[in-house]
Backbone as CSV, one residue per row, in Angstrom:
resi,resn,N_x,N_y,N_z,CA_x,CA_y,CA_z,C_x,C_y,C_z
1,UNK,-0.140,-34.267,1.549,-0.473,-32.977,0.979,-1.384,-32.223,1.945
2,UNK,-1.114,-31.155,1.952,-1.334,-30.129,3.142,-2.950,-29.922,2.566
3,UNK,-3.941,-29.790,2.732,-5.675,-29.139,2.730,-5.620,-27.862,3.594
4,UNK,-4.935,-26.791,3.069,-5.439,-25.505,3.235,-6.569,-25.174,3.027
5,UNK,-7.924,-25.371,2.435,-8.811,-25.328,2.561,-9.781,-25.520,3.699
6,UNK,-9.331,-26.723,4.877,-9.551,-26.624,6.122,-9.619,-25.626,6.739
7,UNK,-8.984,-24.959,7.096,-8.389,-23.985,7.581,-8.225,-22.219,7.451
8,UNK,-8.808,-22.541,6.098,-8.870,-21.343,5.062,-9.736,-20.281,6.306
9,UNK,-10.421,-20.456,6.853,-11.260,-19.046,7.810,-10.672,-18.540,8.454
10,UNK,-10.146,-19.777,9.220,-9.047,-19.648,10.755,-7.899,-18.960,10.429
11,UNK,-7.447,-19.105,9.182,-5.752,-18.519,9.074,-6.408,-17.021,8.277
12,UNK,-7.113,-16.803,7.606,-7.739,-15.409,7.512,-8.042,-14.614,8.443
13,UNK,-8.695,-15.432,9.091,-9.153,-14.648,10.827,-8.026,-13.762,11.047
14,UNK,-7.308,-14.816,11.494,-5.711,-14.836,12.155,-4.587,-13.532,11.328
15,UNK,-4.657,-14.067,9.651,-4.204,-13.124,9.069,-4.343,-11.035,8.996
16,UNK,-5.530,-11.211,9.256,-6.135,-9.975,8.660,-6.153,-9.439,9.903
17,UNK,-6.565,-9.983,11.153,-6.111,-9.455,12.526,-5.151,-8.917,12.580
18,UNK,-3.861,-9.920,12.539,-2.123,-9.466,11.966,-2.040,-8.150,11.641
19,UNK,-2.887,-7.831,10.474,-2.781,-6.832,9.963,-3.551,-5.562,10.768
20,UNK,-4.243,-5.898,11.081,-5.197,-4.626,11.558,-4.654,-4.271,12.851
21,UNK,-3.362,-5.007,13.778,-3.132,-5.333,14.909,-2.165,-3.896,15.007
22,UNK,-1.650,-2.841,13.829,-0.642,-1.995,14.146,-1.453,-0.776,14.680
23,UNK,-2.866,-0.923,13.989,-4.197,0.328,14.763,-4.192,0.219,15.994
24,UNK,-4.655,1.016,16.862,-5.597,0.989,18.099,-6.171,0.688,18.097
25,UNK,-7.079,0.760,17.397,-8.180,0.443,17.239,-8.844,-0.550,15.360
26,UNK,-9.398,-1.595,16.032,-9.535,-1.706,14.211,-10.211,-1.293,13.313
27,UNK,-9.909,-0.805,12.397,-10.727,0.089,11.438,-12.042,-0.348,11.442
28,UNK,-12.683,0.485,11.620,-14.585,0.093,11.703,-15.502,1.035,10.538
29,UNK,-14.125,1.104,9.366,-15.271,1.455,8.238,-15.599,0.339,7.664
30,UNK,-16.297,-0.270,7.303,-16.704,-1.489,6.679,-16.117,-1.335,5.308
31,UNK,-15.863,-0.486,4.162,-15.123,-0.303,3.137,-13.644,-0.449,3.160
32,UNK,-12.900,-0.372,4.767,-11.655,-0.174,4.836,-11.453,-2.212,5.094
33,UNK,-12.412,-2.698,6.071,-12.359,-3.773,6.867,-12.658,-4.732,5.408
34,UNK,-13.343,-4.227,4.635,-13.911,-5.402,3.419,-12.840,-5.346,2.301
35,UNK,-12.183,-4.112,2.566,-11.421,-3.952,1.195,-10.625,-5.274,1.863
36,UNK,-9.260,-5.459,3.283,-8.244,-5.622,3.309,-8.942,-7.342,3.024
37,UNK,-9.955,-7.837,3.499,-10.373,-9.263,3.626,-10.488,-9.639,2.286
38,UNK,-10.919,-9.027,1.228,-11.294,-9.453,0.231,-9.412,-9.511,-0.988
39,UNK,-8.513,-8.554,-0.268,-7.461,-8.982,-0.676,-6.900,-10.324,-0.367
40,UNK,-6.929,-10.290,1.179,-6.065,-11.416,1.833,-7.188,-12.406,1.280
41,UNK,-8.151,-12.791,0.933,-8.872,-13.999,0.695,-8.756,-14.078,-0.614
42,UNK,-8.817,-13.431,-1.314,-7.902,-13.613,-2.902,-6.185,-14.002,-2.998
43,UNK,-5.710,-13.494,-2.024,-4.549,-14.101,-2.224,-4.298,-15.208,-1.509
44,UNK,-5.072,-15.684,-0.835,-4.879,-16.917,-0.158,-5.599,-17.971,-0.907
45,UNK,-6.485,-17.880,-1.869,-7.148,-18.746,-2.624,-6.270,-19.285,-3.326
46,UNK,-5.464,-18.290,-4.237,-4.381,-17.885,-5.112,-3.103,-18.723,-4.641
47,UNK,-2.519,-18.681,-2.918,-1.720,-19.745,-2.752,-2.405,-21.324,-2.495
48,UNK,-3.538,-21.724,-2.522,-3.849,-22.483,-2.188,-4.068,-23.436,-3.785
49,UNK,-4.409,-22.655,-4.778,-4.040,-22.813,-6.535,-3.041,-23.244,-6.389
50,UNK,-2.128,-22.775,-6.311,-1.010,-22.973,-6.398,-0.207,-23.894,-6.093
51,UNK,-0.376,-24.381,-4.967,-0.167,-25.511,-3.891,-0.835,-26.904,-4.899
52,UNK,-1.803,-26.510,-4.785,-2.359,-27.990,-5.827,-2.300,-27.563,-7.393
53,UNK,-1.374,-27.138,-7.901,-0.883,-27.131,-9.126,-0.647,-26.175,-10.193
54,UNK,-1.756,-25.217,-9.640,-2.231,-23.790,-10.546,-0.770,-23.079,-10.711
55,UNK,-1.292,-21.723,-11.095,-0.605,-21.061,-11.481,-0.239,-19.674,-10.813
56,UNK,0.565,-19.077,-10.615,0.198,-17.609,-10.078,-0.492,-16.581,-10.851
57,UNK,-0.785,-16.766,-11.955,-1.896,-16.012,-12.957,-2.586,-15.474,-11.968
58,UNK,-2.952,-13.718,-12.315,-4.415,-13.601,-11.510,-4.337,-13.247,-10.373
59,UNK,-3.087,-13.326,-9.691,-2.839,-12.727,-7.937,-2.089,-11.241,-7.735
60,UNK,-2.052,-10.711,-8.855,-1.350,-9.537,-9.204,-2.556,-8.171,-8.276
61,UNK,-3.498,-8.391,-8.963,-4.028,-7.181,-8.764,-4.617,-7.377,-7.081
62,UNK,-4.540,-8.441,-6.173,-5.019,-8.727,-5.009,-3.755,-8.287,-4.217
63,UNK,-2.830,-8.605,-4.570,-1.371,-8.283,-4.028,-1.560,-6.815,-4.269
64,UNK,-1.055,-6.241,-5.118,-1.276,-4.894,-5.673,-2.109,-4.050,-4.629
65,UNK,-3.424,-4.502,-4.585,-4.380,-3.789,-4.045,-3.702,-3.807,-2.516
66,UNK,-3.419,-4.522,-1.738,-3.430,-4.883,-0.405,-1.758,-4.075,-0.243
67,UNK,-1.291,-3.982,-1.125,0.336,-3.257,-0.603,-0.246,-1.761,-1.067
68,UNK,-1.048,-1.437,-1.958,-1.684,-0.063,-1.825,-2.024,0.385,-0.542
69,UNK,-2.513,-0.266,0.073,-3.344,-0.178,1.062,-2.666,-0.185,1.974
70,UNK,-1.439,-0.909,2.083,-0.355,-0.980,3.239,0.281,0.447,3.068
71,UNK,0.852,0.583,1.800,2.113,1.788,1.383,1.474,3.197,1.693
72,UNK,0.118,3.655,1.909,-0.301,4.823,2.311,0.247,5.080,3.998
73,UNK,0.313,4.349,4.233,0.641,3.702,6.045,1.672,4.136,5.808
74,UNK,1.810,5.596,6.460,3.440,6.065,7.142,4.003,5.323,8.464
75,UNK,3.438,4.831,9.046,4.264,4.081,10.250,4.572,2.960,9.570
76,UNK,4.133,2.091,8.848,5.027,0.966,8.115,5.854,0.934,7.357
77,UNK,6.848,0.497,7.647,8.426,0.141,6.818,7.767,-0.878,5.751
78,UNK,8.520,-0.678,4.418,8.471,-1.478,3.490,8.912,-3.017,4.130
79,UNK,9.173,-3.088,4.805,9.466,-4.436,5.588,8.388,-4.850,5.969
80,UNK,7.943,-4.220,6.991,6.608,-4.574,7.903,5.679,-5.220,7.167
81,UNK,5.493,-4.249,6.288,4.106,-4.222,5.025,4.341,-5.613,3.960
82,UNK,6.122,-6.122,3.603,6.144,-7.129,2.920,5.968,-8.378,4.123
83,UNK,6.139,-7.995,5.264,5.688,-9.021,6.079,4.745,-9.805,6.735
84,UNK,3.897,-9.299,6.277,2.547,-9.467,6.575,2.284,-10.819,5.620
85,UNK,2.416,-10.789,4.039,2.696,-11.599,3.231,3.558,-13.135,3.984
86,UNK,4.512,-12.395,4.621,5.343,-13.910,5.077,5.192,-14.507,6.011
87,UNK,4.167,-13.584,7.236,3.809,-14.004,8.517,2.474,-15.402,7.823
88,UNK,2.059,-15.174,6.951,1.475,-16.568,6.412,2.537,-18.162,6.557
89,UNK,3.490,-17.779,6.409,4.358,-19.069,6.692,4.111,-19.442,8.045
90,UNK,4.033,-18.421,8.713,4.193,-18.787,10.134,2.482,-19.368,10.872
91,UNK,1.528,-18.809,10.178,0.179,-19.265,10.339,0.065,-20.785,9.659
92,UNK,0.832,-20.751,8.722,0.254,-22.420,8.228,1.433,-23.321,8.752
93,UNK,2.446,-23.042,9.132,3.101,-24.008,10.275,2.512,-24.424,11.531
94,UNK,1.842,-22.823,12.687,0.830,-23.453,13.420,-0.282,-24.102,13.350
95,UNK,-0.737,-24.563,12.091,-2.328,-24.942,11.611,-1.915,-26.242,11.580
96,UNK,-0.582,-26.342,10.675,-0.552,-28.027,9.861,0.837,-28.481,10.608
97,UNK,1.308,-29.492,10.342,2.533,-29.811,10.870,2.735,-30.361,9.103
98,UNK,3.342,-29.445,8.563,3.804,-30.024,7.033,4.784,-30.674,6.980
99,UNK,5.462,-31.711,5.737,6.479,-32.643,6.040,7.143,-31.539,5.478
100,UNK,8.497,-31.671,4.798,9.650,-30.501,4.912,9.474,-30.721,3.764
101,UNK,9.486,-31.432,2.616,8.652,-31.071,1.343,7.395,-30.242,1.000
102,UNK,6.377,-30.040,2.213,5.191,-29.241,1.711,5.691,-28.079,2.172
103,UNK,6.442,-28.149,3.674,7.036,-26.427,4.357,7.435,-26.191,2.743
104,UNK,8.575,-26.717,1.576,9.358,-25.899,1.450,8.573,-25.469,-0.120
105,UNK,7.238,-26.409,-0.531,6.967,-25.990,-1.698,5.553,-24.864,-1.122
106,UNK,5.101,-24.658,-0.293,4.410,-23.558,0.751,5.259,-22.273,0.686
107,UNK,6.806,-22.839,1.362,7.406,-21.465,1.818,7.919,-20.747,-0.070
108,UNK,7.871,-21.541,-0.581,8.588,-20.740,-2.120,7.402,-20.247,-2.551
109,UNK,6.215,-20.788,-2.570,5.276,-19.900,-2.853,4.688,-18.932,-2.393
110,UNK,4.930,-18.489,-1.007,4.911,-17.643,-0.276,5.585,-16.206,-0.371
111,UNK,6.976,-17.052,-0.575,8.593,-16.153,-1.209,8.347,-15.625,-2.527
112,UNK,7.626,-15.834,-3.174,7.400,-15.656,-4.405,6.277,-14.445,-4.660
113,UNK,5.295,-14.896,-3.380,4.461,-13.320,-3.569,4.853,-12.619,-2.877
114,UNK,5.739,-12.781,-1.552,6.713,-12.107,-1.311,7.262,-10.857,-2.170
115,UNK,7.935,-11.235,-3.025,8.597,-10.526,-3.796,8.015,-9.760,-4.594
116,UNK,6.734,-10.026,-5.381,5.822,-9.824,-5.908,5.417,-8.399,-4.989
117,UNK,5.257,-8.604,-3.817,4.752,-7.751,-3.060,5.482,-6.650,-3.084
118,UNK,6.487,-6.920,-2.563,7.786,-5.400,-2.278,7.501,-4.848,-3.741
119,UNK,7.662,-5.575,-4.933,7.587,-4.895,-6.245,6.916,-3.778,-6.221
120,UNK,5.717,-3.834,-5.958,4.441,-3.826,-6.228,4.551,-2.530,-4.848
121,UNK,5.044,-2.602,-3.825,4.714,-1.793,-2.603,5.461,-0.828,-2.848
122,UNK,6.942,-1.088,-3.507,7.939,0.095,-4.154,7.172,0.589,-5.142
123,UNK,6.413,0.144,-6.129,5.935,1.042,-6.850,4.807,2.283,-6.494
124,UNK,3.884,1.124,-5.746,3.497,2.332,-4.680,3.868,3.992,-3.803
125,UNK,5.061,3.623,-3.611,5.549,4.549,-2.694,5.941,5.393,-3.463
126,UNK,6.692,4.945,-4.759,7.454,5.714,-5.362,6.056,6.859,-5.762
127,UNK,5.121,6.184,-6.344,4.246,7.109,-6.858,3.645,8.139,-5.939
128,UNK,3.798,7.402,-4.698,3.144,8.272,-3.406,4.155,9.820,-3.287
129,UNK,5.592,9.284,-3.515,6.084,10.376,-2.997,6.338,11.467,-4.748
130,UNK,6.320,11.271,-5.688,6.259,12.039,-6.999,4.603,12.772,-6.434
131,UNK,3.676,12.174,-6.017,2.570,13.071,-6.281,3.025,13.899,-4.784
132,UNK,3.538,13.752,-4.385,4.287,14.524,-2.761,5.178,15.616,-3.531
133,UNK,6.261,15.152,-4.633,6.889,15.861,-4.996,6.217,17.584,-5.867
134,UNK,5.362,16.569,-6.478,4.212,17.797,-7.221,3.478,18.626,-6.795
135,UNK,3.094,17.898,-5.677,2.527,19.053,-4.595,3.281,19.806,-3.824
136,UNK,4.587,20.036,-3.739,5.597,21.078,-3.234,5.953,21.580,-4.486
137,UNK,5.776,21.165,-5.509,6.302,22.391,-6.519,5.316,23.436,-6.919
138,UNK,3.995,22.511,-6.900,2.837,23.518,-6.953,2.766,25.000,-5.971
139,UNK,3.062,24.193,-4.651,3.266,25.206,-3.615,3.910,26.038,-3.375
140,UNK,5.469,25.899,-4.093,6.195,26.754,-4.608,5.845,27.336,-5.396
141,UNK,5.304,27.209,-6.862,4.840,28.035,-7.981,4.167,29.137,-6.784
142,UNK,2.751,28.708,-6.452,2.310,30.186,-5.603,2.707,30.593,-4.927
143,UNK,3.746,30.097,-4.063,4.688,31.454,-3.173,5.378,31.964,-3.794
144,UNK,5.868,31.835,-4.839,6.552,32.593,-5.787,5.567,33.964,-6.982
145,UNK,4.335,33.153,-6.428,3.403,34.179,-7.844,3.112,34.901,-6.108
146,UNK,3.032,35.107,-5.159,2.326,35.804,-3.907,3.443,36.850,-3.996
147,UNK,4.686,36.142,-3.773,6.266,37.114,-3.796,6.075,37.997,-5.017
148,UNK,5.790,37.402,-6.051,6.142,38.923,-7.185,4.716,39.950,-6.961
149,UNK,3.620,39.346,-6.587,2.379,40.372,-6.511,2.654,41.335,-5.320
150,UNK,3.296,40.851,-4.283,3.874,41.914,-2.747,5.053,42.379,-3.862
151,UNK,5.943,41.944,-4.657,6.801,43.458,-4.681,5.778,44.013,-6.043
152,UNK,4.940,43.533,-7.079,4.316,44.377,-7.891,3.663,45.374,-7.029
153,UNK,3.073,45.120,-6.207,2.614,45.709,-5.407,3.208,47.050,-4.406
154,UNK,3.937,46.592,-4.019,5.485,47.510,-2.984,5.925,48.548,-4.146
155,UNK,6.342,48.146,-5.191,6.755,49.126,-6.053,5.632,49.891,-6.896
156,UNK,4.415,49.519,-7.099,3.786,50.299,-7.261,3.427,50.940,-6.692
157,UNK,3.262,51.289,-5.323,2.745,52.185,-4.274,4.286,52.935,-4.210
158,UNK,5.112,52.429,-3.972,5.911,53.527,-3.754,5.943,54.724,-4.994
159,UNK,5.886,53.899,-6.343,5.682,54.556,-7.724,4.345,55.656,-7.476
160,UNK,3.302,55.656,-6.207,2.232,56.085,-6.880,0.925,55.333,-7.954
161,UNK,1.683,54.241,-8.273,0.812,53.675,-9.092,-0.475,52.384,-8.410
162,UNK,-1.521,52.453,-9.478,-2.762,51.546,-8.906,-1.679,50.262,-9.930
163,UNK,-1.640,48.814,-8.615,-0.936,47.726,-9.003,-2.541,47.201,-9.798
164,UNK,-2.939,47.441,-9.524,-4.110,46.573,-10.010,-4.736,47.183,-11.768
165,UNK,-4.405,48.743,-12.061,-4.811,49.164,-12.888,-3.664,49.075,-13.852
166,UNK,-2.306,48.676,-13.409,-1.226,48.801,-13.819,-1.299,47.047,-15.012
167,UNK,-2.013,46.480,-14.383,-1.742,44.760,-14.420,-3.111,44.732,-15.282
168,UNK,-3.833,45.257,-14.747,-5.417,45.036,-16.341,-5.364,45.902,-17.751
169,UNK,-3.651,47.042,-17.677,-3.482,47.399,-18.777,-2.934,46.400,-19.715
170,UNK,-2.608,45.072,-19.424,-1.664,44.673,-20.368,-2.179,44.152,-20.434
């Protein structure tokens, strides 16, 4: 049986680097740098539960949070962002040499927040782009209220008339 707990710093290190590795530079707000660690170390606790018997109870909102955090990221493909999640397979293969029973009860639990993840990252996006959508209709509403005030306007001057005295009669 594999002791991920050994290891638990080193493959965080490793992990969260991964992640920060698509910047130039790595984020040096301490709110941005604490948020992503405090995901990936919740969800790695969470596979390490798991591994010795637990449950996936409870890894929702760490997942959640950390594909939030991915899905604002226009240069990442919903791929990229669920991959980050699976590049963990590939960190605890270089750490441990597991027998092909622990690879494969590791890799399903992995696959499992995997999936969890994309869920969770599609829902994201979707919401990202509806509040995208709302904000072009908004923007439309006022080019459309600018358009009728230039012709209220256009036709009242040609009329002779004050547009403005015309519009506080009613």
């Amino acid at each position: 049986m594999l002791n991920l707990k050994d290891k638990k710093e080193e493959i965080l290190d490793l992990w969260q680097d991964k992640i920060f590795e698509t910047y130039p530079v790595k984020p040096s707000i301490p709110e941005i740098v604490g948020y992503v660690e405090e995901c990936t170390e919740k969800i790695f606790d969470k596979i390490i539960d798991v591994y010795n018997g637990g449950s996936f109870e409870g890894v929702e909102e760490a997942v959640d949070d950390l594909m939030r955090y991915l899905a604002v990221d226009a240069k990442l493909t919903p791929g990229q962002s669920v991959g980050y999640i699976l590049f963990l397979k590939e960190l605890i293969l270089k750490k441990f040499s597991p027998s092909f029973e622990e690879f494969l009860k590791i890799d399903n639990i992995i696959d499992r927040l995997a999936c969890m993840a994309f869920d969770m990252y599609s829902k994201c996006r979707e919401h990202i782009y509806e509040l995208r959508l709302e904000q072009k209709e908004e923007e439309k509403r006022m080019l459309e209220r600018v358009i009728y005030f230039a012709e209220v306007s256009k036709t009242a001057k040609h009329l002779n008339i004050d547009p403005i005295d015309d519009v506080d009669a009613d």
